[in-house]
C-alpha positions as CSV (number, residue, x, y, z in Angstrom):
1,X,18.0,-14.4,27.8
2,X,17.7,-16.4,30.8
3,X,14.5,-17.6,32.5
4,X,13.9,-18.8,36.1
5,X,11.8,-22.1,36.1
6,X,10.7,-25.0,39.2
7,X,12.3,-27.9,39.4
8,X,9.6,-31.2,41.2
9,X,11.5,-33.8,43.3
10,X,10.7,-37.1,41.9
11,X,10.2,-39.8,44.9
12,X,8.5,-43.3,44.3
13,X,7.6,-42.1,40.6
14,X,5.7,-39.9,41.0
15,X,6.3,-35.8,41.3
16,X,6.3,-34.1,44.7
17,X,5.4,-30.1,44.8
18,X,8.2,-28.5,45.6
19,X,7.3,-26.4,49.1
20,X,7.4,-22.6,48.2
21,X,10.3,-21.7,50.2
22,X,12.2,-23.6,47.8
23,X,11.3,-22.2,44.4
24,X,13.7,-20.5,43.1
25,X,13.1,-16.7,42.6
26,X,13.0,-15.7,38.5
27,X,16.4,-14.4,37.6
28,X,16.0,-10.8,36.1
29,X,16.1,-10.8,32.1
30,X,19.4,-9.8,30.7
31,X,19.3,-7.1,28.7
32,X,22.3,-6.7,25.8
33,X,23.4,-3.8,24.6
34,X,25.0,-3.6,21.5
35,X,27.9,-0.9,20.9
36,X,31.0,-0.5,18.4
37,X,34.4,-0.2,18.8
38,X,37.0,1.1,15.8
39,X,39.7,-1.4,14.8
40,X,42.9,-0.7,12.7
41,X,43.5,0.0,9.3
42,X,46.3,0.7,7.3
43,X,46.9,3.7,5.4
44,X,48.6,4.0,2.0
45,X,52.6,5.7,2.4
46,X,51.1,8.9,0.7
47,X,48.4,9.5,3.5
48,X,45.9,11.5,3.2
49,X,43.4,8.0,3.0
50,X,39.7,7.9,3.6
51,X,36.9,4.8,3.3
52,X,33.7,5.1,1.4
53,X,32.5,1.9,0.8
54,X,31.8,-1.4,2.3
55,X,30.9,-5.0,1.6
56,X,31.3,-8.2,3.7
57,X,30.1,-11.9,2.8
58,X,31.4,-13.2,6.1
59,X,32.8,-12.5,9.2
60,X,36.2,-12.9,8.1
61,X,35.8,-11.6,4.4
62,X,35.0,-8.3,3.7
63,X,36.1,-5.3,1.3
64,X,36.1,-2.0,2.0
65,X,37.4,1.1,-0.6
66,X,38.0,5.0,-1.1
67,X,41.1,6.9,-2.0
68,X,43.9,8.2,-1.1
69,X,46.8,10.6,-2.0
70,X,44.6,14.1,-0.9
71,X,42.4,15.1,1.8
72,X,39.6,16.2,-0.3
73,X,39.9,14.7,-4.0
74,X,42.6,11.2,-3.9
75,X,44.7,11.0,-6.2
76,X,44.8,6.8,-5.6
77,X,41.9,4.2,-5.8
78,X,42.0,2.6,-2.3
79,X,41.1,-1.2,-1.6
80,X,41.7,-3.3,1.8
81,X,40.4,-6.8,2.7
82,X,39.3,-8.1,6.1
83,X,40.1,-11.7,6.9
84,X,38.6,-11.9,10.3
85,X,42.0,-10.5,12.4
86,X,43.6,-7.6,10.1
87,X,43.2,-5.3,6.4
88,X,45.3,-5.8,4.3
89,X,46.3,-3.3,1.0
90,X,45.6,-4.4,-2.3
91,X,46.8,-3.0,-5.6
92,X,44.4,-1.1,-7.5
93,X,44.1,0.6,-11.3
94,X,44.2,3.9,-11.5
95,X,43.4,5.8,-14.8
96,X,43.5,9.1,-14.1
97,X,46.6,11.3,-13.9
98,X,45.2,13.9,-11.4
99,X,42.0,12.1,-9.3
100,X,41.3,8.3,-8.8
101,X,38.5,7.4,-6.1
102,X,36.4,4.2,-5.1
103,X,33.3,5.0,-4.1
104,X,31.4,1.8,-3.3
105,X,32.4,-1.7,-3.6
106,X,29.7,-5.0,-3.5
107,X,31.6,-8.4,-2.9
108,X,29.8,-11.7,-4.2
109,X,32.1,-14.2,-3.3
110,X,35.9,-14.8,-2.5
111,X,37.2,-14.7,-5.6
112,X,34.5,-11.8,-6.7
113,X,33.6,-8.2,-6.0
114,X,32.7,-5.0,-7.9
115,X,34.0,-1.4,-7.4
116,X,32.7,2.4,-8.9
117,X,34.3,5.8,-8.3
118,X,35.6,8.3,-10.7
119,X,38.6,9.7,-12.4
120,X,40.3,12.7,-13.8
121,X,43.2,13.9,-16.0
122,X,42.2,17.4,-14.9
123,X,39.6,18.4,-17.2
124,X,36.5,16.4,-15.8
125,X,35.4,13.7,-14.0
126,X,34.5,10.2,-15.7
127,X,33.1,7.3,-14.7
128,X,35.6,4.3,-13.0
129,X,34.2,0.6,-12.9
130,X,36.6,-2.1,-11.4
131,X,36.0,-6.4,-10.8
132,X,38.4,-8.1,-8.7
133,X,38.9,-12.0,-10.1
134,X,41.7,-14.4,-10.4
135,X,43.1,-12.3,-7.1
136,X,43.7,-9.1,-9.1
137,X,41.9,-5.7,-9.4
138,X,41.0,-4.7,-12.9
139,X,39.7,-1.4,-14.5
140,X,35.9,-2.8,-16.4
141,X,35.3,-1.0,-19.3
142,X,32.4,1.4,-19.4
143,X,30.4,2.7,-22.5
144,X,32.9,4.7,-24.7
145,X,30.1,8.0,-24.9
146,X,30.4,7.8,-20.9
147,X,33.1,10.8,-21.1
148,X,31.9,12.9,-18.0
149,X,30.1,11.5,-14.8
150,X,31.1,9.6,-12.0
151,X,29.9,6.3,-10.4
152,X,28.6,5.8,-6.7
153,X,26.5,2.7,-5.9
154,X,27.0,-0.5,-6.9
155,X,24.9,-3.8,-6.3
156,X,25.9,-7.2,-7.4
157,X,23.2,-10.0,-7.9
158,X,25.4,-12.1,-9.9
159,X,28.9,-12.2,-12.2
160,X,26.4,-11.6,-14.7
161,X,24.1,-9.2,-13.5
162,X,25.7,-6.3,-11.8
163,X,24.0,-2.7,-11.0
164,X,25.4,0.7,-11.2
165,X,24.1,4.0,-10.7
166,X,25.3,7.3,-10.8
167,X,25.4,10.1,-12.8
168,X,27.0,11.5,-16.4
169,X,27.8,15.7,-17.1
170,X,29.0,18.0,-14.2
171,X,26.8,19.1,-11.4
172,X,29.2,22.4,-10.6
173,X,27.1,23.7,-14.0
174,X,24.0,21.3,-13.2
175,X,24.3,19.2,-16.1
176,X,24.3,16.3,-14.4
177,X,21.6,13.6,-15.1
178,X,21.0,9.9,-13.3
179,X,22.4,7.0,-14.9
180,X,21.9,3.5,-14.0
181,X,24.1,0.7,-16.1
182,X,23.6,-3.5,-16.1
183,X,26.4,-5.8,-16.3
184,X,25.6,-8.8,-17.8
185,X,28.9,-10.5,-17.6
186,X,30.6,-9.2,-20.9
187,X,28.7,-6.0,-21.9
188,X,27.3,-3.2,-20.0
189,X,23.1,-2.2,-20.6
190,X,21.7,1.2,-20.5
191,X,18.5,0.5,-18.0
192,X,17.4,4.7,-18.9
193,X,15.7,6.4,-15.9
194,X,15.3,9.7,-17.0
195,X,11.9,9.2,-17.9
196,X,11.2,7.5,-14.6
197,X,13.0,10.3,-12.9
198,X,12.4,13.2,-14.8
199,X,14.6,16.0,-16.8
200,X,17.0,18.3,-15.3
201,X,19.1,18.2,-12.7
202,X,19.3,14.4,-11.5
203,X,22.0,11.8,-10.0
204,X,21.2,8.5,-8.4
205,X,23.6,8.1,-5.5
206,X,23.2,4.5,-3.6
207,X,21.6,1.2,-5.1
208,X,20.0,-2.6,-3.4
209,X,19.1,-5.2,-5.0
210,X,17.1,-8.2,-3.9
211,X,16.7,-10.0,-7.4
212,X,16.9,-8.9,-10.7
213,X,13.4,-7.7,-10.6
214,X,13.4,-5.8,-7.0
215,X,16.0,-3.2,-7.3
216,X,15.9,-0.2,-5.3
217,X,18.4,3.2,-5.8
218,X,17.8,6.6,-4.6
219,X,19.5,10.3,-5.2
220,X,17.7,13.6,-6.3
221,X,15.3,15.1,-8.5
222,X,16.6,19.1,-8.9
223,X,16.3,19.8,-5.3
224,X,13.8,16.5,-4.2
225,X,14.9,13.8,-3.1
226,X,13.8,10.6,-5.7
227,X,13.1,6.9,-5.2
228,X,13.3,4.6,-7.8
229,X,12.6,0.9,-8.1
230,X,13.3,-1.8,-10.9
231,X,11.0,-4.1,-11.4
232,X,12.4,-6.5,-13.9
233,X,11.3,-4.6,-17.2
234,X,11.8,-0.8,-16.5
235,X,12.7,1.8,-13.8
236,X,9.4,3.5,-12.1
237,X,9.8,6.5,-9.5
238,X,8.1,5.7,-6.2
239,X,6.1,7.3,-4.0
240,X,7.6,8.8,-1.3
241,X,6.6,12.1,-0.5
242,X,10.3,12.5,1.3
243,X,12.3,15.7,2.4
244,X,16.1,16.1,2.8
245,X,18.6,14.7,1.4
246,X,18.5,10.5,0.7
247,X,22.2,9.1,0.3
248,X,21.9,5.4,1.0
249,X,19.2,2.5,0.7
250,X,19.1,-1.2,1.6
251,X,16.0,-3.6,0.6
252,X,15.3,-6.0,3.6
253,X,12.1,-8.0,1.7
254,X,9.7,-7.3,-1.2
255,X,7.4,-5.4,1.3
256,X,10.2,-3.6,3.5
257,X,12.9,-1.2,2.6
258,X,14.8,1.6,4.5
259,X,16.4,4.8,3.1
260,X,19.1,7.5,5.2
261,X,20.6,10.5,4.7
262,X,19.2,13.8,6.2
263,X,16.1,11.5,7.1
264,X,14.9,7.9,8.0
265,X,12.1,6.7,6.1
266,X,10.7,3.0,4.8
267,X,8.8,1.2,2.9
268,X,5.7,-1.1,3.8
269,X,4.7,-2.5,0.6
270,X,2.5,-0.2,-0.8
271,X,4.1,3.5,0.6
272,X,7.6,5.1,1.8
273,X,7.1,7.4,5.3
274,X,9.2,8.9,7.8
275,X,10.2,6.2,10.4
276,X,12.6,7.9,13.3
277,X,14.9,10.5,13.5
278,X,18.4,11.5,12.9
279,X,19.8,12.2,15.9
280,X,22.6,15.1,17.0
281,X,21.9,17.3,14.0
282,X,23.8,14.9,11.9
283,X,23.6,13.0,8.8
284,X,23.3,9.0,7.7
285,X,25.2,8.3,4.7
286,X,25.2,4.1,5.0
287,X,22.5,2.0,6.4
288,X,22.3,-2.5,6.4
289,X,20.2,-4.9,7.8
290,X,21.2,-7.9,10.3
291,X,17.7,-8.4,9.9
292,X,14.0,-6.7,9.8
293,X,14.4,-6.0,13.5
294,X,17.9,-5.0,13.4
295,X,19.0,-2.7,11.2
296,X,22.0,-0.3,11.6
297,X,22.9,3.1,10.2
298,X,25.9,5.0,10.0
299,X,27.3,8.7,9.6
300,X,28.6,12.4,11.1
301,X,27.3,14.3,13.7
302,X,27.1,17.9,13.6
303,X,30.4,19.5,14.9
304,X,29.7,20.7,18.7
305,X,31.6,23.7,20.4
306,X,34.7,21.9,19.9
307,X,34.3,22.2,16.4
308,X,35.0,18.2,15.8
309,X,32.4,15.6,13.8
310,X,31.7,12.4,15.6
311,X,30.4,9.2,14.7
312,X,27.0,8.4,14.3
313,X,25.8,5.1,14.7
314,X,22.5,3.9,15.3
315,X,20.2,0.6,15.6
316,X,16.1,0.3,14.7
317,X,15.4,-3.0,17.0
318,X,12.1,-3.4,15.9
319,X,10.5,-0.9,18.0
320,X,12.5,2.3,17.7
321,X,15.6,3.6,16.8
322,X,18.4,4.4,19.3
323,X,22.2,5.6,19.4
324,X,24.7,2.8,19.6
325,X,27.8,4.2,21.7
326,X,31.2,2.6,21.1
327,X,35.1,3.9,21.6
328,X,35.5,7.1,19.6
329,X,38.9,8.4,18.6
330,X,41.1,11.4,18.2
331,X,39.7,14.3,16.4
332,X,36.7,14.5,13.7
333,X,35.7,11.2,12.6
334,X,32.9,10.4,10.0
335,X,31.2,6.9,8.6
336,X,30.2,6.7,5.6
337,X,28.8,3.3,4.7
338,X,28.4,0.1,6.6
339,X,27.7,-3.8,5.8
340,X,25.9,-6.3,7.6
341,X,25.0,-10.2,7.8
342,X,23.0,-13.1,8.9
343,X,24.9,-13.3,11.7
344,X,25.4,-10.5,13.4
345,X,28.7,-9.1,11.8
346,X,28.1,-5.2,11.4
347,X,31.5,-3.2,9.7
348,X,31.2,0.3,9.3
349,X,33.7,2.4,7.4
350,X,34.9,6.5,6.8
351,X,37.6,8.3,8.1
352,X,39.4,10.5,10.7
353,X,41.1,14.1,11.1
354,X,44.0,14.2,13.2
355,X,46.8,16.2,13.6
356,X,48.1,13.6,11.5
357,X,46.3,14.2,8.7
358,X,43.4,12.2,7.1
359,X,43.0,8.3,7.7
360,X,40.8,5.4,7.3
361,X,38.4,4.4,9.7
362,X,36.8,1.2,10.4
363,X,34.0,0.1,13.4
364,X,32.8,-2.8,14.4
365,X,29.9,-4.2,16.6
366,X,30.1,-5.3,19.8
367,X,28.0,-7.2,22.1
368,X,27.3,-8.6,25.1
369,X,27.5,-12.3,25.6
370,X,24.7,-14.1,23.5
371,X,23.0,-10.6,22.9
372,X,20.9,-9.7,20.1
């Protein structure tokens, strides 16, 4: 921002007025607004690729997974890296002979970074855990009764204190139920939050963690949406009298928290409301904080006549929230999870329909010069 100010003539030591006419007028305040733009990604031989999870510890380091193999259900774990120009494909396990998915990833540090997704050999889904170390992508092994589920949010506080959440049965006969699992560096930990969440039909979907005693993960409660925070000993359910659909959270401080999906809502300290809108009839699947006055959110926006989803991308600045625009590309495109940083880097991930077929998608902010 740029400010006009008056500059005194100094004569004999001592400061002369400067005559009106010579004051410089106050420039005008320049105001910066932020936008995206999509950068490439490779795509597997097999196509059919798409991005579901993101996590970035710098500028230039960043990992971002999903599948690929099939449109709708990939037959591959997926895993790129960003080093500040270009992604590159890693190798990744794979377990299952028919399905293999990543569906969110949390990076520590270079040389670690935790992945959860599911698998298949055709008769059911089952939870997939992976750590890369030592440069390498490995499979982590899960409980041995955690035959049936799948994994989607992952938060890492340290190598030896890792969060999970998900859920375990199948939820095309509704028996599935919220899980939540703690790495401690060599063994996982059953953290229960049924009783917190209550029985029937549940599945946590997205987790953040602040420390190991301010944990926040949301999903559903039968047909309610359901907050849950960790305080250090036990899982409580929060209140927030919520509708819609929740599908991703991020914990900015003790006393301020947001949650997306079909909604915007966030968290004071003492209560969760409704904070903005979504806007074009679409839906929010990823949200991160730059910081408490800039906080960005990412998903799909309703198809219009022409039948094609868009991007949705859009920025609470402290005040309100408002669309960011950026360079959209050829045919339906959807985000599905974003990461952001200290300073200022914002990466966004999903995927794109062409007539191509299905591949990954990756945005990234843009700014004017010295904007916020």
């Amino acid at each position: 921002m740029l400010f006009g100010f008056a500059i005194a003539s100094i004569i004999g030591g001592e400061s002369e007025p400067v005559p009106p006419t010579a004051t410089p007028s106050k420039e005008p305040t320049v105001t910066c607004v932020p936008s995206w733009e999509s950068i490439p990604s490779p795509d597997p031989q097999d196509g059919g690729s798409l991005l579901l999870g993101v996590s970035a510890i710098a500028a230039d380091d960043a990992w971002a997974v999903g599948g690929s193999g099939d449109p709708t259900d990939p037959t591959h774990t997926l895993a790129l890296r960003w080093n500040g120009a270009e992604w590159d494909l890693f190798e990744t396990p794979n377990l299952g002979s028919v399905a293999n998915r990543f569906n969110a990833v949390d990076e520590l540090s270079p040389d670690a970074a935790y992945a959860v997704g599911k698998t298949s050999n055709g008769v059911s889904d089952t939870p997939l855990a992976a750590v890369f170390e030592a440069g390498t992508w490995s499979l982590l092994a899960l409980p041995s009764d955690l035959s049936e589920g799948t994994l989607t949010g992952v938060a890492a506080i340290a190598t030896d204190d890792v969060w999970v959440v998900g859920s375990t049965g199948d939820p095309v006969v509704g028996s599935e139920r919220a899980l939540a699992l703690r790495w401690d560096g060599s063994a996982w930990e059953r953290a229960p939050v049924i009783p917190a969440i209550g029985g029937g039909r549940s599945a946590l979907v997205a987790v953040s963690a602040l420390s190991a005693d301010d944990v926040w993960a949301v999903g559903y409660h039968h047909n309610t949406p359901a907050v849950l925070h960790f305080d250090g000993d036990a899982w409580s359910r929060s209140n927030a009298d919520l509708q819609g659909d929740l599908l991703a959270v991020t914990a900015v401080g003790q006393d301020d928290a947001w949650v997306v999906g079909s909604t915007i809502a966030r968290f004071d300290g003492t209560k969760w409301s409704t904070w903005g809108s979504v806007r074009g009839e679409g839906t929010l699947g990823g949200i991160g904080a730059v910081s408490p006055a800039d906080v960005w959110a990412v998903g799909v926006r309703s198809p219009g006549d022409s039948g094609e989803s868009k991007a949705l991308v859009q920025r609470w600045d402290g005040d309100r929230w408002s669309l960011v625009g950026g360079g959209g590309v050829p045919g339906s495109e959807t985000l599905t999870a974003i990461s952001t940083l200290p300073d200022g880097t914002v990466l966004g991930v999903g995927y794109r329909d062409a007539k191509g077929g299905r591949s990954t998608l990756v945005i990234r902010r843009t700014t004017c010069l010295g904007g916020a």
